[in-house]
C-alpha positions as CSV (number, residue, x, y, z in Angstrom):
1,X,35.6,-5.6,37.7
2,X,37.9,-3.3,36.0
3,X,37.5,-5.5,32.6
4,X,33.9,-5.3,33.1
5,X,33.4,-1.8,31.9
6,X,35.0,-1.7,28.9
7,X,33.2,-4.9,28.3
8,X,29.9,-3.1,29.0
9,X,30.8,-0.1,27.0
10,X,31.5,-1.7,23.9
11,X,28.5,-3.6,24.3
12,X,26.2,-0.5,24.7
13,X,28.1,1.3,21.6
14,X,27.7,-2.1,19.4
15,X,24.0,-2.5,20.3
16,X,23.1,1.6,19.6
17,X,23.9,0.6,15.7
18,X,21.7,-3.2,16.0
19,X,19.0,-3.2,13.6
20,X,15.3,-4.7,14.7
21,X,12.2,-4.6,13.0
22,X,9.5,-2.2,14.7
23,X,5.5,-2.8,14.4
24,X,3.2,0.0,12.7
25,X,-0.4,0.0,12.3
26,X,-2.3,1.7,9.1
27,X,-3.9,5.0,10.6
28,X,-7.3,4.8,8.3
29,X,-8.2,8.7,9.2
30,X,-4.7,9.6,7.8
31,X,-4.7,7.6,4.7
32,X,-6.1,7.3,1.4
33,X,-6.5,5.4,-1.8
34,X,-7.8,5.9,-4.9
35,X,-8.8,4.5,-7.9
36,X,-8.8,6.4,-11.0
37,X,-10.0,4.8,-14.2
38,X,-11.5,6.2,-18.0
39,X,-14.2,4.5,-19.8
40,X,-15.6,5.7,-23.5
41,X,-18.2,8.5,-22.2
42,X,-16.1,9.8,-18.9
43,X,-13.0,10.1,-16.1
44,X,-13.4,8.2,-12.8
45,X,-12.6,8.4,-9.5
46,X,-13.2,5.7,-6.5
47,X,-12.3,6.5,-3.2
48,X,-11.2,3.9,0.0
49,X,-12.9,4.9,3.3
50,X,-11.4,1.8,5.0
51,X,-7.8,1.4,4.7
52,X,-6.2,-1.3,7.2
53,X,-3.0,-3.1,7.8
54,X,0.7,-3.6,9.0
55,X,4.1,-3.2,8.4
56,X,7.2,-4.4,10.6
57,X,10.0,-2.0,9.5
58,X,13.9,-2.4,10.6
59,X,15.8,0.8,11.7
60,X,19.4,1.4,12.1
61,X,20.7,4.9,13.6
62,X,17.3,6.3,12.8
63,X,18.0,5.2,9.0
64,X,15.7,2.6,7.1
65,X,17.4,-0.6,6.4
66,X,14.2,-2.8,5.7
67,X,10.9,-3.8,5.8
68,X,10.2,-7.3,6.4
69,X,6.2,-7.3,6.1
70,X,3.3,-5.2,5.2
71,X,0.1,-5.9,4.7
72,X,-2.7,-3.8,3.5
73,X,-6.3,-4.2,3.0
74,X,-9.4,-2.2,1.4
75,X,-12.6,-2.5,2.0
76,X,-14.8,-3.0,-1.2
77,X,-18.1,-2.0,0.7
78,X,-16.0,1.6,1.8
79,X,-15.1,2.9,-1.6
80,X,-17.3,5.3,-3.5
81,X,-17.0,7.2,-6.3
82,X,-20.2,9.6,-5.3
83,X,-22.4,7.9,-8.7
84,X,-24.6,5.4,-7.2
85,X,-25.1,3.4,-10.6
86,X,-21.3,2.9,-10.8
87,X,-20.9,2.1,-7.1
88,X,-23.3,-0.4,-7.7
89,X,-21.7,-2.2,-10.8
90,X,-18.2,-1.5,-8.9
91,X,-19.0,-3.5,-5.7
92,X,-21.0,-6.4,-8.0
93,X,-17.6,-6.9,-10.1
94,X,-15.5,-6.5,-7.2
95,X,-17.4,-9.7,-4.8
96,X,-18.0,-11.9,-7.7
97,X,-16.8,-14.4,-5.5
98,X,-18.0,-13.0,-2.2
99,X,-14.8,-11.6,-1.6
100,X,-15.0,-8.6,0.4
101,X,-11.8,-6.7,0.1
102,X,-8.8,-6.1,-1.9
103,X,-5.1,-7.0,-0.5
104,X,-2.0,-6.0,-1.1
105,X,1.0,-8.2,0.4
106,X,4.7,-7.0,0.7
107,X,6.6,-9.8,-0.7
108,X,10.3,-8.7,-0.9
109,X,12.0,-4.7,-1.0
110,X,14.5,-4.7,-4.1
111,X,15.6,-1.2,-3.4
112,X,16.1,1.2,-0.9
113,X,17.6,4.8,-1.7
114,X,17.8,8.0,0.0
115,X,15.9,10.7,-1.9
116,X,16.5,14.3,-2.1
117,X,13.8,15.5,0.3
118,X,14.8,13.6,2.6
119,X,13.4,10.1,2.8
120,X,13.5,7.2,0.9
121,X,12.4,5.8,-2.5
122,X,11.4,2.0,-2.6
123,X,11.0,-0.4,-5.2
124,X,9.1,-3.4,-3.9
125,X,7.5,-6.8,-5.3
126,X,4.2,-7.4,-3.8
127,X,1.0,-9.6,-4.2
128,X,-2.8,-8.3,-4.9
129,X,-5.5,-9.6,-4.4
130,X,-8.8,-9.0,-5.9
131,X,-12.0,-11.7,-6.2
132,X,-9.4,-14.5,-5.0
133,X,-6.9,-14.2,-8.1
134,X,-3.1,-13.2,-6.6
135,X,-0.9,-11.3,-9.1
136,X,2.6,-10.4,-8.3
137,X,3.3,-6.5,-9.3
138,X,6.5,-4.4,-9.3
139,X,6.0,-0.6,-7.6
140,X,7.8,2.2,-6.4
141,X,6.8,4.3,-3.3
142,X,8.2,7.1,-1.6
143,X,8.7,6.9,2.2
144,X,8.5,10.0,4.7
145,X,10.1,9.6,8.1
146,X,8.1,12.2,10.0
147,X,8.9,14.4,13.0
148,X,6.0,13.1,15.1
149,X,7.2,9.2,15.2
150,X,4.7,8.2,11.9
151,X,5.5,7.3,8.6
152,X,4.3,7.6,5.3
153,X,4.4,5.6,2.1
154,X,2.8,7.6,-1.1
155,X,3.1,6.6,-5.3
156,X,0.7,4.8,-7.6
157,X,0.7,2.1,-9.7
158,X,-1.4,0.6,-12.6
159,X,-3.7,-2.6,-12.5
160,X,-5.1,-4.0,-15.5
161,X,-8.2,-5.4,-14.4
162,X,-8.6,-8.3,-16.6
163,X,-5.7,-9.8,-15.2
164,X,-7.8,-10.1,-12.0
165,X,-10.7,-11.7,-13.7
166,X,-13.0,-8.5,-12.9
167,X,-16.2,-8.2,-14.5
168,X,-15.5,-4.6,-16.3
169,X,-18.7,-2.2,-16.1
170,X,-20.4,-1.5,-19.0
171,X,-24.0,0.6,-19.8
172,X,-26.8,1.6,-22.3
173,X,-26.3,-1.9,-23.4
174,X,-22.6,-2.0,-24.3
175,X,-22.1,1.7,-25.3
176,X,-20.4,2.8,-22.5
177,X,-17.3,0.5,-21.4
178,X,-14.5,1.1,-18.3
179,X,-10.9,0.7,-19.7
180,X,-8.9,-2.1,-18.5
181,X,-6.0,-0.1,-17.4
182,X,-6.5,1.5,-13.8
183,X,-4.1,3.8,-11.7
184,X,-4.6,3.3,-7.9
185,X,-2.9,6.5,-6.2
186,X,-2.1,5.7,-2.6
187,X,-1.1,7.8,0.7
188,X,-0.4,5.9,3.6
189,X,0.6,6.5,7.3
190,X,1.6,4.2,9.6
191,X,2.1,4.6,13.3
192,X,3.6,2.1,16.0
């Protein structure tokens, strides 16, 4: 009995430091994403209303260590940009294939750091996808531990469209083009 305890205590300091992966669920009212493009006549701005997803995220001591999975999905038929016309042409180039959302898939975290306000800054290699063609893009995020148990992810990143094989609006019969080049400007919270 006597070498039981040490035993056990040893075991209960060993197993305070073990690392395991916790689940976390998007909190849509939380987050947002954006879409922020230019074409030859004006600046524009397309907003997520439905923002879904996961993340399994290791801990150690309170500190990140990893995150093994995330998934996030955005629904096509939830983003406006408040112009009806564009909405339209928007949503038509963005279900060419019936398609009905765009997805983004963690595939492997290449960095973790500590950052000076005290969270971490991520560089991560993902997958989107957009009308059914998967690209594999490199971004950085910032991560915010915060005092109430949630956590946020915030950055942006550029798309170019045509990579995706998206139809790019155009008016007054070819006058008025979108650019390729898009910056989607996310803030996400997640919450076990």
């Amino acid at each position: 009995m006597k070498s039981f305890i040490p035993v056990l205590i040893t075991f209960l300091i060993a197993s305070s430091s073990i690392s395991f992966a916790q689940s976390y669920k998007i909190e849509n009212d939380a987050s947002t994403l954006s879409v922020i493009g230019t074409s030859t006549l004006h600046d524009w701005k397309i907003k997520a209303e439905t923002i879904s997803g996961n993340a399994e995220i290791v801990m150690s001591d309170k500190k990140l260590k990893d995150i093994t999975s995330l998934l996030m999905q955005v629904n096509v038929a939830d983003m406006h940009s408040g112009l009806d016309p564009m909405d339209v042409h928007m949503r038509a180039a963005m279900t060419a294939n019936e398609t009905n959302t765009v997805d983004y898939k963690l595939l492997k975290i290449t960095d973790i750091s500590e950052n000076t306000i005290g969270g971490y800054t991520i560089q991560a290699e993902g997958e989107i996808t957009i009308i059914g063609n998967v690209k594999v893009v490199t971004l950085q995020a910032t991560m915010e531990m915060r005092a109430n148990g949630t956590i946020r992810f915030f950055g942006e990143t550029m798309i170019d469209m045509t990579e995706y094989s998206v139809e790019l609006p155009q008016a007054e019969m070819g006058s008025i083009k979108a650019e390729k080049d898009v910056k989607v400007v996310f803030d996400v919270v997640l919450s076990k």
